[in-house]
Each structure stands twice: as structure tokens, then as C-alpha cells.
PyMOL CGO cylinders between C-alpha atoms (Angstrom):
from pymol import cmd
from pymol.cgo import CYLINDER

trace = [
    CYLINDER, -36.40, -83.19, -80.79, -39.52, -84.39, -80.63, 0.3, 1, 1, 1, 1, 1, 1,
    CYLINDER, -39.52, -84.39, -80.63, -41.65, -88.26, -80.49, 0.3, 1, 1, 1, 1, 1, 1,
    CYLINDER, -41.65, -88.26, -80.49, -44.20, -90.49, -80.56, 0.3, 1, 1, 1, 1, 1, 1,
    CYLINDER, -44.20, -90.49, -80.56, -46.71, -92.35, -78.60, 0.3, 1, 1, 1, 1, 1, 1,
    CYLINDER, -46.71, -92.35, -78.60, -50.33, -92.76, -77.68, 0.3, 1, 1, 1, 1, 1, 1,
    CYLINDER, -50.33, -92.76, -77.68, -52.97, -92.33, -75.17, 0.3, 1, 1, 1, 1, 1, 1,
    CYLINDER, -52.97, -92.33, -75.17, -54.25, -89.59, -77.44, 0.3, 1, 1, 1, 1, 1, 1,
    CYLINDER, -54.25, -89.59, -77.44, -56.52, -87.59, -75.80, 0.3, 1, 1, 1, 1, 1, 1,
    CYLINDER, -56.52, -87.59, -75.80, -56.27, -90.75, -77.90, 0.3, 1, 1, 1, 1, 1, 1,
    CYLINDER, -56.27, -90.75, -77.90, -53.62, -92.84, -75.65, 0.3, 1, 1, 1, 1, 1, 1,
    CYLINDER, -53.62, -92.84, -75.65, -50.66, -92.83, -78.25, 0.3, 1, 1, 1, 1, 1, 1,
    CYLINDER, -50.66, -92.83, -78.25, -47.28, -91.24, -78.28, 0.3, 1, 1, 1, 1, 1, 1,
    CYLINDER, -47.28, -91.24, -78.28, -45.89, -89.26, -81.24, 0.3, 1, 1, 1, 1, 1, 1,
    CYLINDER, -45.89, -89.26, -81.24, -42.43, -88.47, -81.05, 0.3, 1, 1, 1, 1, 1, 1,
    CYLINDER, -42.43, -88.47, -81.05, -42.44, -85.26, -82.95, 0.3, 1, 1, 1, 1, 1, 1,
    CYLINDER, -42.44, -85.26, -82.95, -41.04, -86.86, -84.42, 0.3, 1, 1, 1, 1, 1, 1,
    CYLINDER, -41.04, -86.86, -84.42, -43.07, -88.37, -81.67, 0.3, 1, 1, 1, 1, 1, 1,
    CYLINDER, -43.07, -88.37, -81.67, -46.35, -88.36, -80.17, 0.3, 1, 1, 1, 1, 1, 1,
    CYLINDER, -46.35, -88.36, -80.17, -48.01, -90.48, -77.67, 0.3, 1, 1, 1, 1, 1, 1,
    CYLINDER, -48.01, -90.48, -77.67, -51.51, -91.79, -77.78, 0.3, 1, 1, 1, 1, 1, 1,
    CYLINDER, -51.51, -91.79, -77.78, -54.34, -91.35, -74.88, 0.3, 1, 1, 1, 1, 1, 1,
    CYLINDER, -54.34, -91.35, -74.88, -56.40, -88.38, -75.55, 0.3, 1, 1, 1, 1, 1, 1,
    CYLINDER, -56.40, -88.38, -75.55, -58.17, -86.02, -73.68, 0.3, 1, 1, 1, 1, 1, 1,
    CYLINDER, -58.17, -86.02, -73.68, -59.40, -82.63, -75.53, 0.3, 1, 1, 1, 1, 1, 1,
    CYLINDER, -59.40, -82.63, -75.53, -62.78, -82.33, -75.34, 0.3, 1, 1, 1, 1, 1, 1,
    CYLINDER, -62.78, -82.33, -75.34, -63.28, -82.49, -78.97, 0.3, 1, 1, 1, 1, 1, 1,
    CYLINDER, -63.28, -82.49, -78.97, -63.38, -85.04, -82.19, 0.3, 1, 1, 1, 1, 1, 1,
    CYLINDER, -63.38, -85.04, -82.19, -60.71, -87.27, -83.59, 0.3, 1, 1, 1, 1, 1, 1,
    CYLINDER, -60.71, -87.27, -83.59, -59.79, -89.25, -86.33, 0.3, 1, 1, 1, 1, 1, 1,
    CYLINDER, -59.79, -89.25, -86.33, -57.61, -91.82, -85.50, 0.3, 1, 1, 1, 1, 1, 1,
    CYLINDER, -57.61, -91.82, -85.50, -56.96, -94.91, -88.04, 0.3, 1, 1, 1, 1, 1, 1,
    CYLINDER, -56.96, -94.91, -88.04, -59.94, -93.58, -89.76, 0.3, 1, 1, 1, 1, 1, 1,
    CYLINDER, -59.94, -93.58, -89.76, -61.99, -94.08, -86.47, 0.3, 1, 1, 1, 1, 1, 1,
    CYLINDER, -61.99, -94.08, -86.47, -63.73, -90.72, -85.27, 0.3, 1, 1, 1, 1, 1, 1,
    CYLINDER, -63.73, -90.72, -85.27, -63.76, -90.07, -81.51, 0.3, 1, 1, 1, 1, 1, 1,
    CYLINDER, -63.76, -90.07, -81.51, -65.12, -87.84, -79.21, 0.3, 1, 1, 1, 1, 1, 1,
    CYLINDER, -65.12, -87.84, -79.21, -62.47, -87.94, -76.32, 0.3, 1, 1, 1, 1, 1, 1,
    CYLINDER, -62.47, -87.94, -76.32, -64.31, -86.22, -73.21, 0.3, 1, 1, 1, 1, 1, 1,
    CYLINDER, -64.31, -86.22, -73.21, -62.49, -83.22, -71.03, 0.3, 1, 1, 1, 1, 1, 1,
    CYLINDER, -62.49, -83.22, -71.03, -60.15, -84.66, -69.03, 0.3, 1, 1, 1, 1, 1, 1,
    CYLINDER, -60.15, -84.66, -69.03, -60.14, -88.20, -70.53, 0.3, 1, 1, 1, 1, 1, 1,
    CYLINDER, -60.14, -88.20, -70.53, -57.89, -90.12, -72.88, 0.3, 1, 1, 1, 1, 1, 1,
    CYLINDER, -57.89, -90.12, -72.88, -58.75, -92.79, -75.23, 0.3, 1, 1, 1, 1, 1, 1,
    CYLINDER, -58.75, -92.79, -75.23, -57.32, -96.24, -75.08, 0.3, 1, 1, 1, 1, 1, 1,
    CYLINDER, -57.32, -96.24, -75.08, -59.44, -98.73, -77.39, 0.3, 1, 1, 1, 1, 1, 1,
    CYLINDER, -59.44, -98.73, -77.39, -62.50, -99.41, -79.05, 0.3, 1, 1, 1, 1, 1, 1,
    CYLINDER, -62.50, -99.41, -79.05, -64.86, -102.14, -78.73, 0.3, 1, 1, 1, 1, 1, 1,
    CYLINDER, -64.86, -102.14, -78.73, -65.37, -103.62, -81.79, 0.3, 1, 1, 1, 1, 1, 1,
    CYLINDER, -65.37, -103.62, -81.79, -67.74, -106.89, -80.90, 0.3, 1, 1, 1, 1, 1, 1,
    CYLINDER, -67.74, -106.89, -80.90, -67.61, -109.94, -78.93, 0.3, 1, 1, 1, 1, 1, 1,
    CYLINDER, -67.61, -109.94, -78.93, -66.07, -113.30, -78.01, 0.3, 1, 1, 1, 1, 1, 1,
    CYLINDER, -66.07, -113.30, -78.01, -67.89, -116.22, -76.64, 0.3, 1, 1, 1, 1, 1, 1,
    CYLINDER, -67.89, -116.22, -76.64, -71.10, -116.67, -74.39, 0.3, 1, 1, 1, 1, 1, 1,
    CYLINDER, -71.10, -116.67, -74.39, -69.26, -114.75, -71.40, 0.3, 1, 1, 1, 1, 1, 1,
    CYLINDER, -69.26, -114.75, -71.40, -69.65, -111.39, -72.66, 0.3, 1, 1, 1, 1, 1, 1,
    CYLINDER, -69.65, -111.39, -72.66, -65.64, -110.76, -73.41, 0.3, 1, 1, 1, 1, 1, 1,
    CYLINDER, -65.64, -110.76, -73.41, -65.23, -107.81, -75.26, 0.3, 1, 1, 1, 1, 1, 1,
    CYLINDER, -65.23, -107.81, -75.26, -63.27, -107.44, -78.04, 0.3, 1, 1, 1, 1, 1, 1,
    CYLINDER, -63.27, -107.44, -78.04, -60.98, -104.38, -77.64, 0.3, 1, 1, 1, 1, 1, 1,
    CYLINDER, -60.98, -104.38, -77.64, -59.05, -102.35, -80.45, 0.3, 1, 1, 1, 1, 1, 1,
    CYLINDER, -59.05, -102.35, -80.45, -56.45, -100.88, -79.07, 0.3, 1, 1, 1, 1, 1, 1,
    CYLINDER, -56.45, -100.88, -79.07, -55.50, -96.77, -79.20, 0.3, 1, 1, 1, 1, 1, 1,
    CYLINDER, -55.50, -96.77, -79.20, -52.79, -96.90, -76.89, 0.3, 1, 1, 1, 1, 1, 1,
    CYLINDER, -52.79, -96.90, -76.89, -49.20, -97.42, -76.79, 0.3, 1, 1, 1, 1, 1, 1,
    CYLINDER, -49.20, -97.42, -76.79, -49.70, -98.56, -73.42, 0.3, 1, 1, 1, 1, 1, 1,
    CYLINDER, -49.70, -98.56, -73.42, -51.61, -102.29, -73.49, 0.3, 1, 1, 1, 1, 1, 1,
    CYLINDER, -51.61, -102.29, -73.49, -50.72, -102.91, -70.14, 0.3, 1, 1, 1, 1, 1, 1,
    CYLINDER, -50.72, -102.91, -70.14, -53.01, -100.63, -69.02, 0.3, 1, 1, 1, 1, 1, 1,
    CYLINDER, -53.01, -100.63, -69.02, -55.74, -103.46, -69.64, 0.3, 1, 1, 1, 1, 1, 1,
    CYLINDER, -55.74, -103.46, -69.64, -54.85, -105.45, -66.82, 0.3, 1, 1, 1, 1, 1, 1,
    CYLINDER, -54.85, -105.45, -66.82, -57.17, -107.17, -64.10, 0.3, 1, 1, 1, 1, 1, 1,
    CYLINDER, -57.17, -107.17, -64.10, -57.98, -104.35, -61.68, 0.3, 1, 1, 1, 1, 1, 1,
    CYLINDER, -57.98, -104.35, -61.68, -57.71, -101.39, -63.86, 0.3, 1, 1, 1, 1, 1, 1,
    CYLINDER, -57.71, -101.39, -63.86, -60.80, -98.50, -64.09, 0.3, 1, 1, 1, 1, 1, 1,
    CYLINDER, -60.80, -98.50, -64.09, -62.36, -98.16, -67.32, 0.3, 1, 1, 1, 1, 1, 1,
    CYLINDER, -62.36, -98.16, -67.32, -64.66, -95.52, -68.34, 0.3, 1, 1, 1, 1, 1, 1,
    CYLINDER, -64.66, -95.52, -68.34, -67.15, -96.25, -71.43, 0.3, 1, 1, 1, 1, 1, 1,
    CYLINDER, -67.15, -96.25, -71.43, -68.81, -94.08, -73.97, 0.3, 1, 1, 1, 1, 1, 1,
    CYLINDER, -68.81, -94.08, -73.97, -70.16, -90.72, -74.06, 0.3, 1, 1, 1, 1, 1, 1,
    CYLINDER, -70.16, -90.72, -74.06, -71.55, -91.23, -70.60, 0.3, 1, 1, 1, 1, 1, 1,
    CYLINDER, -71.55, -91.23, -70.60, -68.21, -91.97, -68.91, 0.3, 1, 1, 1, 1, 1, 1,
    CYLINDER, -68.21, -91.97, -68.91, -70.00, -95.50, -67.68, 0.3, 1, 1, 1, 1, 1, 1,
    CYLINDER, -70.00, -95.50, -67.68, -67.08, -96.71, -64.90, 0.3, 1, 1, 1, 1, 1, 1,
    CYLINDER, -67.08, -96.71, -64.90, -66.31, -99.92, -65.13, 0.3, 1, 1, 1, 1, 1, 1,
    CYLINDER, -66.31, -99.92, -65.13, -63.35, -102.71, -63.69, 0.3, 1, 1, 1, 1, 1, 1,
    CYLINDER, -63.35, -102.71, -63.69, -62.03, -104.97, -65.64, 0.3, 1, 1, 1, 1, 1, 1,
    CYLINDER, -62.03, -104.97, -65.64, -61.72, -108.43, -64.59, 0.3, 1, 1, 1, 1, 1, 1,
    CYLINDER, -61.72, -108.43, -64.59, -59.64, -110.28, -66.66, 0.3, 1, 1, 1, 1, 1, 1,
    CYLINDER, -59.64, -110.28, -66.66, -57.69, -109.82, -70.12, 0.3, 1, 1, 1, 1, 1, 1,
    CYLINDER, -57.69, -109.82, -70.12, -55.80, -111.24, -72.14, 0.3, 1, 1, 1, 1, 1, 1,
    CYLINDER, -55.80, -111.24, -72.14, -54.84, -111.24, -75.69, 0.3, 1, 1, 1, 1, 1, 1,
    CYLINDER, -54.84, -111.24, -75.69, -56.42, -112.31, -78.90, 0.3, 1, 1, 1, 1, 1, 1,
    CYLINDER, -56.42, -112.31, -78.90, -54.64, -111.73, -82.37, 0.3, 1, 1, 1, 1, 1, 1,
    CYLINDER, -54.64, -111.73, -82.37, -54.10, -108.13, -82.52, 0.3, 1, 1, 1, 1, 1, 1,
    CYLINDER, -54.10, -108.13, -82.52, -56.64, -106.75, -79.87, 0.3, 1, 1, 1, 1, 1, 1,
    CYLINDER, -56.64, -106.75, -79.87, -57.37, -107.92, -76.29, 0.3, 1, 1, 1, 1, 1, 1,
    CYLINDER, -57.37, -107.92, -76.29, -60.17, -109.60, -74.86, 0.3, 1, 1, 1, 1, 1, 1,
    CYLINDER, -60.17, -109.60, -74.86, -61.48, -107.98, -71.71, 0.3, 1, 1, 1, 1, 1, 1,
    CYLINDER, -61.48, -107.98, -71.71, -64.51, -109.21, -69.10, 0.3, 1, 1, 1, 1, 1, 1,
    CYLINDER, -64.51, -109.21, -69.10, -65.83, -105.84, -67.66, 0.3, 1, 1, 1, 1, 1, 1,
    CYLINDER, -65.83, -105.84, -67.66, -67.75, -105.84, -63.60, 0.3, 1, 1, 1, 1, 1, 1,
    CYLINDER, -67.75, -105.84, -63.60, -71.12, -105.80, -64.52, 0.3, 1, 1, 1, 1, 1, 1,
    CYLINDER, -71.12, -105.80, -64.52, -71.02, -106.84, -68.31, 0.3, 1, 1, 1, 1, 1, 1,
    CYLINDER, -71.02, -106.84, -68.31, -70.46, -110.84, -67.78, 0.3, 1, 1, 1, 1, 1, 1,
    CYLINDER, -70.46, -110.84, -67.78, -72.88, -111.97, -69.73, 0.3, 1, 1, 1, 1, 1, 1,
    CYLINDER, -72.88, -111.97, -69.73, -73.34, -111.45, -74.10, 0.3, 1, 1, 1, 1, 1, 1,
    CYLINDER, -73.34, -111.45, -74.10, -76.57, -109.66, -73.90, 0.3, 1, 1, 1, 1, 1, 1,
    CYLINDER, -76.57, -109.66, -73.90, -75.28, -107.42, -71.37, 0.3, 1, 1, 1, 1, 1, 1,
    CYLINDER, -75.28, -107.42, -71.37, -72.08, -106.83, -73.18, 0.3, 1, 1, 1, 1, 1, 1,
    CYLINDER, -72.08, -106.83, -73.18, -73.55, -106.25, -76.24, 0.3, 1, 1, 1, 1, 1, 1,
    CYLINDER, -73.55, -106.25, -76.24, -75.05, -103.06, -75.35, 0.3, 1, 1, 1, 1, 1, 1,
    CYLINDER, -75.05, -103.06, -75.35, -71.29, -101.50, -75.54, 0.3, 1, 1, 1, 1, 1, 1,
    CYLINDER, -71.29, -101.50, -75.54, -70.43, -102.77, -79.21, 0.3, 1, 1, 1, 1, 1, 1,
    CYLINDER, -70.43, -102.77, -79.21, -68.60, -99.93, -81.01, 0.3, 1, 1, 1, 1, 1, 1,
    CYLINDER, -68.60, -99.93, -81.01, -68.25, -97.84, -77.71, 0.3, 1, 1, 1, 1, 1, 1,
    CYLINDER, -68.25, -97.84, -77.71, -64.80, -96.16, -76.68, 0.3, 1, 1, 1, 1, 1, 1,
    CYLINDER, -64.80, -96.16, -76.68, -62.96, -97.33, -73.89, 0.3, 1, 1, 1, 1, 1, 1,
    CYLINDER, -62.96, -97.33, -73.89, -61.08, -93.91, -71.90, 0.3, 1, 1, 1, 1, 1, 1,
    CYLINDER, -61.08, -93.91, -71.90, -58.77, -93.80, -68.83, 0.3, 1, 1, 1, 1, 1, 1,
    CYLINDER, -58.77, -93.80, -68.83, -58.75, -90.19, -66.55, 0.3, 1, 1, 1, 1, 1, 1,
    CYLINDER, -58.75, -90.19, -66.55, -55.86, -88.21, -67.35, 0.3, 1, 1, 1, 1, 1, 1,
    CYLINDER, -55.86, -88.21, -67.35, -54.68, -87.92, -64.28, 0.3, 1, 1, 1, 1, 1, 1,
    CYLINDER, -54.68, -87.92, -64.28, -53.46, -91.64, -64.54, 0.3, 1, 1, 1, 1, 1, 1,
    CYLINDER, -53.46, -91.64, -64.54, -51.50, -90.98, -67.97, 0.3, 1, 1, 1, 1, 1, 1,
    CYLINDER, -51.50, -90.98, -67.97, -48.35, -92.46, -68.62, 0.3, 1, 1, 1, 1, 1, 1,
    CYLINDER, -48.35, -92.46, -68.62, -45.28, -90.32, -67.92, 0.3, 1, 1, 1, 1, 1, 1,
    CYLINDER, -45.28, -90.32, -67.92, -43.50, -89.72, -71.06, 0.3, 1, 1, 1, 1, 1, 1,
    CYLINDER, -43.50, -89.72, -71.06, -39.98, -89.29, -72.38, 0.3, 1, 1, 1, 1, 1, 1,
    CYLINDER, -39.98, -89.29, -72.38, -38.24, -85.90, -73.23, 0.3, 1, 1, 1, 1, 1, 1,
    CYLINDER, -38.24, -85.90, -73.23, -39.33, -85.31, -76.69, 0.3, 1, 1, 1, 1, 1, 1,
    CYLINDER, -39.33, -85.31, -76.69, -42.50, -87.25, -76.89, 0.3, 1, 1, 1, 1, 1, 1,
    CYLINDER, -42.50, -87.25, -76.89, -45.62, -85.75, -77.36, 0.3, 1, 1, 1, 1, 1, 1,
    CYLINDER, -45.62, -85.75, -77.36, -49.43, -86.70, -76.72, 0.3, 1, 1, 1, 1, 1, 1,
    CYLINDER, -49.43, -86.70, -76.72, -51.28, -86.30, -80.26, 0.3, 1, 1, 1, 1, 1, 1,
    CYLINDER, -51.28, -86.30, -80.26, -53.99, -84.24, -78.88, 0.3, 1, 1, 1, 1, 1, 1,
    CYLINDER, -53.99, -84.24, -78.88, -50.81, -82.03, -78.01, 0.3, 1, 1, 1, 1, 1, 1,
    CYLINDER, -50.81, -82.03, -78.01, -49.52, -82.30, -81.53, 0.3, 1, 1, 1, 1, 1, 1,
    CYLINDER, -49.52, -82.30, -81.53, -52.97, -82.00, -83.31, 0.3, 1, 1, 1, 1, 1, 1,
    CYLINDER, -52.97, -82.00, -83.31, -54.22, -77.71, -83.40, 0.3, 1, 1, 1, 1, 1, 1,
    CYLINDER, -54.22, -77.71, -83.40, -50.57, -76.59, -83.29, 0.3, 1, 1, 1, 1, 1, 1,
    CYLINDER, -50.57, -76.59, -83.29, -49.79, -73.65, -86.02, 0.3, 1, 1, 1, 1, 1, 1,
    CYLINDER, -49.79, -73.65, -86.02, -46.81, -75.17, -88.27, 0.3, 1, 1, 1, 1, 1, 1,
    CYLINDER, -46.81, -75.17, -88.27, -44.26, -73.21, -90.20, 0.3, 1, 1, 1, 1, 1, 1,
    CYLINDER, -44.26, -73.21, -90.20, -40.94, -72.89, -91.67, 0.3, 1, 1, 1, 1, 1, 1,
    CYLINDER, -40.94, -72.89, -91.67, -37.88, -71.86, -90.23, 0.3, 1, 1, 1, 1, 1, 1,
    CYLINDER, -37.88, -71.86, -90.23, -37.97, -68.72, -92.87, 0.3, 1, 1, 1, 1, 1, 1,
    CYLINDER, -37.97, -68.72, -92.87, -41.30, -67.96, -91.24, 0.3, 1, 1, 1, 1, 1, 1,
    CYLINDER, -41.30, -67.96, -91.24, -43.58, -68.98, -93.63, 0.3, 1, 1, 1, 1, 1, 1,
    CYLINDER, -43.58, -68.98, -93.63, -47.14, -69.74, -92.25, 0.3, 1, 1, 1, 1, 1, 1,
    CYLINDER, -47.14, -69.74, -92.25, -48.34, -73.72, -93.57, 0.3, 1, 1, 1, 1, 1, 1,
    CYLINDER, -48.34, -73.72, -93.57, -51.35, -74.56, -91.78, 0.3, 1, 1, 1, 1, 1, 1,
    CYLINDER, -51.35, -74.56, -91.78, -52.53, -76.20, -88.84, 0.3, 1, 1, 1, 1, 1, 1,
    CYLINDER, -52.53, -76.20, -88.84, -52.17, -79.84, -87.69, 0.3, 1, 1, 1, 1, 1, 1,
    CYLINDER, -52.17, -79.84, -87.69, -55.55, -81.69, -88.03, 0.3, 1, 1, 1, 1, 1, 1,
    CYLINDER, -55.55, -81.69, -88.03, -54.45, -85.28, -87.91, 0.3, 1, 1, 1, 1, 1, 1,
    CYLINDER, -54.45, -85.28, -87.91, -51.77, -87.40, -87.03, 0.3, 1, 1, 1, 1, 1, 1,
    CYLINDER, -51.77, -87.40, -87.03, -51.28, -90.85, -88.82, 0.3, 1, 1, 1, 1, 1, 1,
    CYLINDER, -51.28, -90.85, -88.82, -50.01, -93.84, -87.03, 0.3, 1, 1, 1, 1, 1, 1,
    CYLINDER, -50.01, -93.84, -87.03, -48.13, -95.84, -90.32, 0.3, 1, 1, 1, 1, 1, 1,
    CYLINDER, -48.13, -95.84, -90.32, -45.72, -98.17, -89.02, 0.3, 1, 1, 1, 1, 1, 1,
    CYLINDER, -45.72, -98.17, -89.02, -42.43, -96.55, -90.04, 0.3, 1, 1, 1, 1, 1, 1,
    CYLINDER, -42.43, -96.55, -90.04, -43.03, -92.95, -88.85, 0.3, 1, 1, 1, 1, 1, 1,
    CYLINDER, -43.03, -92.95, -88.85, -46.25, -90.88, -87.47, 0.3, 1, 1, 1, 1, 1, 1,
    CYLINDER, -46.25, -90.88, -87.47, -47.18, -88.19, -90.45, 0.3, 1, 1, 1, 1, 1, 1,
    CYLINDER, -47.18, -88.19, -90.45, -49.07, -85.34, -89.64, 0.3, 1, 1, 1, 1, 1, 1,
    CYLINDER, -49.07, -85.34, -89.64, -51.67, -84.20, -91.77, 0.3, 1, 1, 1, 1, 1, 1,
    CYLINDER, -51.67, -84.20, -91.77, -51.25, -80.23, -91.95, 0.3, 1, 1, 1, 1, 1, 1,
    CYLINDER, -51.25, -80.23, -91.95, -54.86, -77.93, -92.92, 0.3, 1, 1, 1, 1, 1, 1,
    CYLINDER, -54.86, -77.93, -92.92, -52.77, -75.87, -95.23, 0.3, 1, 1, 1, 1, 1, 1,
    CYLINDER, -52.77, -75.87, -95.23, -53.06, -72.23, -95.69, 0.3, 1, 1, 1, 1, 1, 1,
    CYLINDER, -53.06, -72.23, -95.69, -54.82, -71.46, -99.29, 0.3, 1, 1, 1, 1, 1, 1,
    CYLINDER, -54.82, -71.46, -99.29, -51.91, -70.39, -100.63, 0.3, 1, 1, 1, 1, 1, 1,
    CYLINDER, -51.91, -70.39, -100.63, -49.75, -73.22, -99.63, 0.3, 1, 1, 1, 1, 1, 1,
    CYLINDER, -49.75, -73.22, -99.63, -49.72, -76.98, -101.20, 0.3, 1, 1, 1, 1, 1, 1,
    CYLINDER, -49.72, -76.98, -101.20, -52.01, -75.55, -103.88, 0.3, 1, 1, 1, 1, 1, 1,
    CYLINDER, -52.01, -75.55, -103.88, -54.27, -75.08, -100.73, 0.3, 1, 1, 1, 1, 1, 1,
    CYLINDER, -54.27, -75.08, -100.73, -54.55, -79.37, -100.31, 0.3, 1, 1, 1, 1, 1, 1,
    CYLINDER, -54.55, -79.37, -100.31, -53.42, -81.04, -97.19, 0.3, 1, 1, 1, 1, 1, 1,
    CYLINDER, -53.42, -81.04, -97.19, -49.71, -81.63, -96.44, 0.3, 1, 1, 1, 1, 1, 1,
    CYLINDER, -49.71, -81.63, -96.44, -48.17, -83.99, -95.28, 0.3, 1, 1, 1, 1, 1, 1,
    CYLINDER, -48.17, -83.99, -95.28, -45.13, -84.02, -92.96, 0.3, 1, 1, 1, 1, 1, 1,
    CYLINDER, -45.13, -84.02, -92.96, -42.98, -86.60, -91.62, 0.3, 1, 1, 1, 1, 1, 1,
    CYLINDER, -42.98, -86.60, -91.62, -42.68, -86.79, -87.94, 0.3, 1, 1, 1, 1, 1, 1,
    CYLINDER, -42.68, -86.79, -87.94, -38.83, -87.10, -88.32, 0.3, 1, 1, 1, 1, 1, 1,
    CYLINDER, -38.83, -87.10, -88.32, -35.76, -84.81, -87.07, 0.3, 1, 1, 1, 1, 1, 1,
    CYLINDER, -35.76, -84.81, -87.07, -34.98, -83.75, -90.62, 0.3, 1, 1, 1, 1, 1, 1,
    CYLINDER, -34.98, -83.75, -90.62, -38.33, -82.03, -91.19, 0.3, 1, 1, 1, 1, 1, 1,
    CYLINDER, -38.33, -82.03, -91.19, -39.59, -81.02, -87.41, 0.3, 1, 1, 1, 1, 1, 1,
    CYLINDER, -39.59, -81.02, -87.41, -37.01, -78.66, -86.27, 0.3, 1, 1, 1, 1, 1, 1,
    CYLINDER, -37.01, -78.66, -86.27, -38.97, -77.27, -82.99, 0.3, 1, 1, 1, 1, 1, 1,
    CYLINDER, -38.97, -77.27, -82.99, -42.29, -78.19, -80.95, 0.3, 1, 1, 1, 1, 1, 1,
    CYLINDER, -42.29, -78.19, -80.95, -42.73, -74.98, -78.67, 0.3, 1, 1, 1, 1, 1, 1,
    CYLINDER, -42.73, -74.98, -78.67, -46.24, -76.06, -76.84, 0.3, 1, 1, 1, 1, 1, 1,
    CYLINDER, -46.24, -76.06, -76.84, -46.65, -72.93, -74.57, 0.3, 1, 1, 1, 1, 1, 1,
    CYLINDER, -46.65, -72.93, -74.57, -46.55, -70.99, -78.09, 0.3, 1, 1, 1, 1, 1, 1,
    CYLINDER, -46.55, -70.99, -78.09, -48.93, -73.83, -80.01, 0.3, 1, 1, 1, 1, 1, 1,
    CYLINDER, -48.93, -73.83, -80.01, -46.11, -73.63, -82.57, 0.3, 1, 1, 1, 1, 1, 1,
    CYLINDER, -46.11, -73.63, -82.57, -44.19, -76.51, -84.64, 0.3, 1, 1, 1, 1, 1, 1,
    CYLINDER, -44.19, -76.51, -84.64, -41.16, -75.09, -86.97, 0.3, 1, 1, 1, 1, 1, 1,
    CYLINDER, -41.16, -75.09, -86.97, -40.35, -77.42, -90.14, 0.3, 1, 1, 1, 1, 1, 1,
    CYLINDER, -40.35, -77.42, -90.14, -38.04, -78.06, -92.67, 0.3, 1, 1, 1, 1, 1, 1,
    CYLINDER, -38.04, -78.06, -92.67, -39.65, -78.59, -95.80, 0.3, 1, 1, 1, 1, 1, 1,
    CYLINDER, -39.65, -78.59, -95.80, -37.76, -81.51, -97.71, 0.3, 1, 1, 1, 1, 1, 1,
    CYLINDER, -37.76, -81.51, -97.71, -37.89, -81.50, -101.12, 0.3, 1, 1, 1, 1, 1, 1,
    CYLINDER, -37.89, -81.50, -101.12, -41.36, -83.18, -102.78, 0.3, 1, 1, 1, 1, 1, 1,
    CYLINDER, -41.36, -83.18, -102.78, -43.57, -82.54, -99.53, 0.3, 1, 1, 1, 1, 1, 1,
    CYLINDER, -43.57, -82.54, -99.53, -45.02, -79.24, -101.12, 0.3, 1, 1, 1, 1, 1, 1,
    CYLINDER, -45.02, -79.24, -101.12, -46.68, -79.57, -104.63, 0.3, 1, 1, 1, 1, 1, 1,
    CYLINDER, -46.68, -79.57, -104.63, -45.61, -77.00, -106.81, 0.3, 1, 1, 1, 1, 1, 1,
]
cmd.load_cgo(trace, "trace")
């Protein structure tokens, strides 16, 4: 069955009961209430959310499962613009990493990329385990019962701690037409069938308001 992680066209895993982050759709996000538009082709690993000291480190929120990708050496691309750029050190720093970027060494310089997402190319994501799924392949999927019973349509996936929940559009007629929310855990997803955009579920008792 299905799980987690990240790269997702945002760089994290979700087992589906799992899905992986680094994403790559060319569409928008929301991921830990963070909207991002993750280019064709491209995943999401962080977020720069200011700086640290007179050398123009960057301080880096992470969207990855995968924080060793932010080692000395490794290609970067930032913002909209796909702006390459090597990083030359990193290291961490509470919960995020602190990252000096080739061409971005000094705090005016690196000021200019405050609040700008940080994406790898696809081609370099992470090979993942049998039942783990990137969220961008998790989020648009058509989800329904095992009866046959049409829900809704994955918009979202939440990253909580315990378990990823995804947040289903539902059908008007379903969850008095409000969002549901599923579990990503082996007693509600039954089936993640990709080539058919499909996820079957088992509805556990409480998840649907009558």
C-alpha cells in the first residue's frame, strides 16, 4: 500500500499512506500553508525565509524529505526565473539550514531572494520506495470508495507529524459538499492506481459528516 515523502513537485514523500515531497507540476501548491508555483519539470525543496549574518547566508525552510540534498556542491535553481545557482556551504540552524549561494555572498546581494523558492530538476529526484508516492502524484487523483462511490478530488496533502491527510474537493453531494479529510493510512487507502488517476478508500466511521 501506499507512503509518504517529499520533494513535492514539492520534494516530500507521502506514503499513501505515503507521499514524498519535491514537486514538479507546473501548477500551484499549498504546502504548510505556503503557496507555490513549482515550474514544469522542477521540484521544490525549501523556501527562503530571510537571512543570517553579514555574509549573505540564507535562511532555508525546508520542503523536502531529503536535507541532504543541501550539501556543498549541489545545483540550485531560484524563483520563477529558474536563477541557477551552487551552493557553497550549509549547515544547520534550529529547524532550517543555512546556505551561502555562488554569486549571493554578500547581505545586499542575498537579500534580493528573501521569500523565493528553492527547486532541484526532476531528473535528479530521489528514487523512492514501493508504495511511496510524490504529492504532486497524490494531489488531482479522483478518490472513491470501494462500493464505487465518487468523493472528490485530492487538492491538498497535509504534512502533520503522525500521518499525511489529504484534503479531498468533495463532490456536492458528499461531506455535505465541505472538504474531507482522509488519513493517509492502510485502513482507509485501499488502492493508488496512477496510470488510472484513481485512489480507492475505506471510509472509517466519523470521516464523512452526516
Amino acid at each position: 500500500m501506499p507512503k509518504k515523502q517529499t520533494d513535492k513537485p514539492i520534494e516530500q514523500v507521502v506514503p499513501s499512506r505515503h507521499t514524498a515531497r519535491d514537486q514538479r507540476v507546473p501548477q500551484t501548491y499549498t504546502h504548510r500553508n505556503q503557496a507555490v508555483h513549482v515550474p514544469d519539470g522542477y521540484m521544490a525543496v525549501g523556501r527562503i525565509t530571510g537571512l543570517h549574518g553579514l555574509k549573505g547566508e540564507l535562511k532555508i525552510e525546508l520542503h523536502t524529505d531529503f536535507p541532504e540534498r543541501f550539501a556543498a556542491g549541489t545545483v540550485l535553481f531560484i524563483g520563477d526565473e529558474l536563477v541557477e545557482a551552487t551552493i557553497i556551504q550549509a549547515r544547520p540552524h534550529k529547524q532550517q539550514i543555512l546556505v551561502l549561494l555562488e554569486g549571493f555572498t554578500g547581505r545586499e546581494q542575498a537579500e534580493t531572494l528573501r521569500d523565493e523558492w528553492l527547486f532541484v530538476d526532476e531528473a535528479d529526484a530521489v528514487e523512492l520506495e514501493e508504495d511511496t508516492y510524490w504529492v504532486h502524484d497524490i494531489v488531482g487523483l479522483f478518490v472513491q470508495t470501494e462500493a464505487g462511490e465518487r468523493l472528490g478530488t485530492i487538492g491538498e496533502v497535509l504534512f502533520t507529524g503522525a500521518n499525511e491527510v489529504y484534503v479531498v474537493k468533495a463532490e456536492a453531494a458528499v461531506n455535505q459538499g465541505k472538504d474531507l479529510l482522509l488519513p493517509a493510512i492502510a485502513d482507509v487507502v485501499q488502492t493508488v492506481d496512477l496510470e488510472n488517476n484513481l485512489m480507492i478508500v475505506r471510509l472509517l466511521p466519523g470521516l464523512l459528516e452526516e
